[in-house]
C-alpha positions, 0 to 999 in steps of 0.5 A: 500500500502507497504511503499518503503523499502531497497531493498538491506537489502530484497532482501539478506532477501528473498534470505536467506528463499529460502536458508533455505528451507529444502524441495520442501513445504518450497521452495514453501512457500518462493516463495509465500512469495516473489512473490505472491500476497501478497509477499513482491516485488509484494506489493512494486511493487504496491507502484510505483504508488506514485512516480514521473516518473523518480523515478518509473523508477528507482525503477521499474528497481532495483525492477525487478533486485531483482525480477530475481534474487529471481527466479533464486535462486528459481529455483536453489534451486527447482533444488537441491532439486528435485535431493536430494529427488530423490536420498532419494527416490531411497535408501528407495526403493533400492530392493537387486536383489541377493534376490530370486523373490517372485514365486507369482510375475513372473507369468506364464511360457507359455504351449509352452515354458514348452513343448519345454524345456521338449523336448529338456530335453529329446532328450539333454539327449540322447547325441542331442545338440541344433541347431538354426536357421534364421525364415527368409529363403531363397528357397535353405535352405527351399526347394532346399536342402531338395530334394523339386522339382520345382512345388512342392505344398508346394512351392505355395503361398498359403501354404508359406509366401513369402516376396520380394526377396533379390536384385542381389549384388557382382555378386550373383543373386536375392533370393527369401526369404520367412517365413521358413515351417519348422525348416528342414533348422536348419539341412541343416546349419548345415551340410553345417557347421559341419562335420559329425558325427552330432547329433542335434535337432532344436527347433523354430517358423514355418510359414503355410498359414494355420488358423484353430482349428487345425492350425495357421499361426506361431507354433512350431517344433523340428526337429532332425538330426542324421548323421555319418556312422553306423545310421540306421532305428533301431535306429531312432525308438528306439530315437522316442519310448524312447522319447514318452515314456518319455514324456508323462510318459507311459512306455509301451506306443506303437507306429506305423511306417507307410510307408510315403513320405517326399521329404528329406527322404527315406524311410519315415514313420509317426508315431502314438503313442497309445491312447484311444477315448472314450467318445470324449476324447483321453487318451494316453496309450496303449489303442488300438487306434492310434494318429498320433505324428510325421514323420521322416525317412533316410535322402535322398542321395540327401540332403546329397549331396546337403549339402556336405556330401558324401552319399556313407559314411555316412547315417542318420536319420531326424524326426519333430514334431509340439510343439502344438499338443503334449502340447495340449494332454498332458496337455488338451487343446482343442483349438489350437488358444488359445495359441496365444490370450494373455489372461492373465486368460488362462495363468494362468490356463494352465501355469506354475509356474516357480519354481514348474516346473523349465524348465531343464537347457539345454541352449535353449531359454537362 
């Protein structure tokens, strides 16, 4: 058992080493030494028992005074030295982020997203500029003022996601909201926005109740949208021919304008690029055989009217075409439903590495 000791000459003692600790195993072995087992206030704690009870009291009391004032300081010390070393560790890793990133570190640039930058690149260098557009809709942008009819089958549940409708408020009625088929409402905003002439493309997620090999519930389109008064059906196949060409690297590769339908043009057509299938595989060229690519046609009158532009002026011509499908023939990939399953070991076979193929500087997807 410790002889009792000045406990004013140990505590200035004790509070010195917690002083001195240089770092946290310092700090820890002061505060061993002070209050562990074997530290030097819990062995004068134990010699307590040998004193009568007026003067265990007394020095019981100046004991734990000492006792909590040893902690305090520990823990303030405990304190400033976390936040010293933890402003060292931030300087030895300091990381100089003007430096270029190491390629091997930012991964993949999904097949996706290389497709639609391409694109864009494309139709950007024929004078479109990027328009975007809200992935929830409501009926008059989505339907109404693309001429769809009310029974129309792409209005059904089961082809489109609704959601709840938006509450009647400040006079205006209930709307009804839904997940956008297509990226068409792109061009009714901006009609209603701009004046013509207008020249647009409106790349963005869709919606379709629809899963399969070949479909999935979310994809992707580009859509354009050329409006003023001299446009006309020539000039929509001369966009479509060069951007084809462009984009799959075929110069003489041939497409095909067959009469369609579409609720907001008129005349409408389907177009099919050439392509080869021998042996199960499709080859695009100038081959003999036909894929088909995209749609397209004259914007109806009814469209321009519904947007505000006056139809007896000014014509146009609208086209679409999915992102998947095009990505999938050029760059072989034969399951559509892969693009969407995350896979980490797929990305890394099919996707880009940023800097090998830089995405062209268009402002999209910035």
């Amino acid at each position: 058992m410790a002889e009792p000791v000045d406990l004013d000459r140990l505590k200035d003692d004790l509070l010195a080493q917690v002083s001195a600790a240089a770092d946290s195993p310092a700090l820890e072995a002061a505060r061993v030494a002070a209050l562990g087992k074997k530290g030097a206030l819990t062995q004068q704690m134990k010699s307590l028992g040998g004193l009568d009870p007026e003067a265990r009291r007394l020095r019981g009391q100046a004991l734990n005074a000492v006792k909590d004032a040893v902690a305090e300081a520990i823990e303030a010390r405990k304190a400033a030295l976390a936040e010293s070393e933890l402003a060292d560790r931030l300087e030895r890793e300091r990381v100089d982020v003007t430096l270029p990133v190491r390629p091997e570190r930012v991964g993949r640039i999904h097949p996706i997203s290389q497709t639609m930058a391409e694109m864009v690149a494309i139709f950007c260098e024929m004078g479109f500029t990027v328009a975007e557009g809200p992935d929830i809709e409501d009926d008059f942008h989505n339907f109404a003022a693309l001429n769809f009819p009310d029974g129309h089958p792409a209005r059904d549940m089961h082809d489109t996601f609704y959601l709840p409708d938006r509450p009647a408020a400040d006079g205006k009625p209930a709307e009804r909201l839904l997940l956008r088929t297509h990226t068409s409402p792109v061009q009714v905003r901006t009609m209603l926005a701009e004046k013509p002439p207008i020249r647009i493309i409106a790349p963005g997620r869709t919606y379709r109740s629809d899963y399969d090999m070949t479909h999935t519930p979310m994809f992707h389109q580009v859509e354009g949208l050329v409006i003023d008064e001299s446009t006309h059906m020539g000039h929509l196949k001369g966009c479509l021919e060069e951007f084809c060409r462009s984009f799959f690297g075929v110069e003489d590769l041939p497409l095909r304008f067959r009469p369609s339908y579409f609720p907001f043009t008129e005349p409408s057509a389907e177009v099919d690029i050439g392509c080869s299938r021998a042996d199960g595989q499709i080859k695009i060229g100038n081959y003999g055989d036909w894929l088909e690519i995209l749609g397209c046609g004259m914007v109806h009158p009814n469209v321009l009217e519904a947007c505000g532009v006056d139809s007896s002026r000014y014509q146009g011509f609208a086209f679409g075409l999915g992102v998947e499908r095009p990505a999938m023939l050029k760059y072989g990939i034969p399951d559509l439903r892969t693009f969407f399953e995350s896979d980490v070991r797929w990305l890394k076979h099919y996707g880009f590495l940023p800097l090998d193929i830089p995405a062209p500087a268009t402002g999209f997807g910035s």
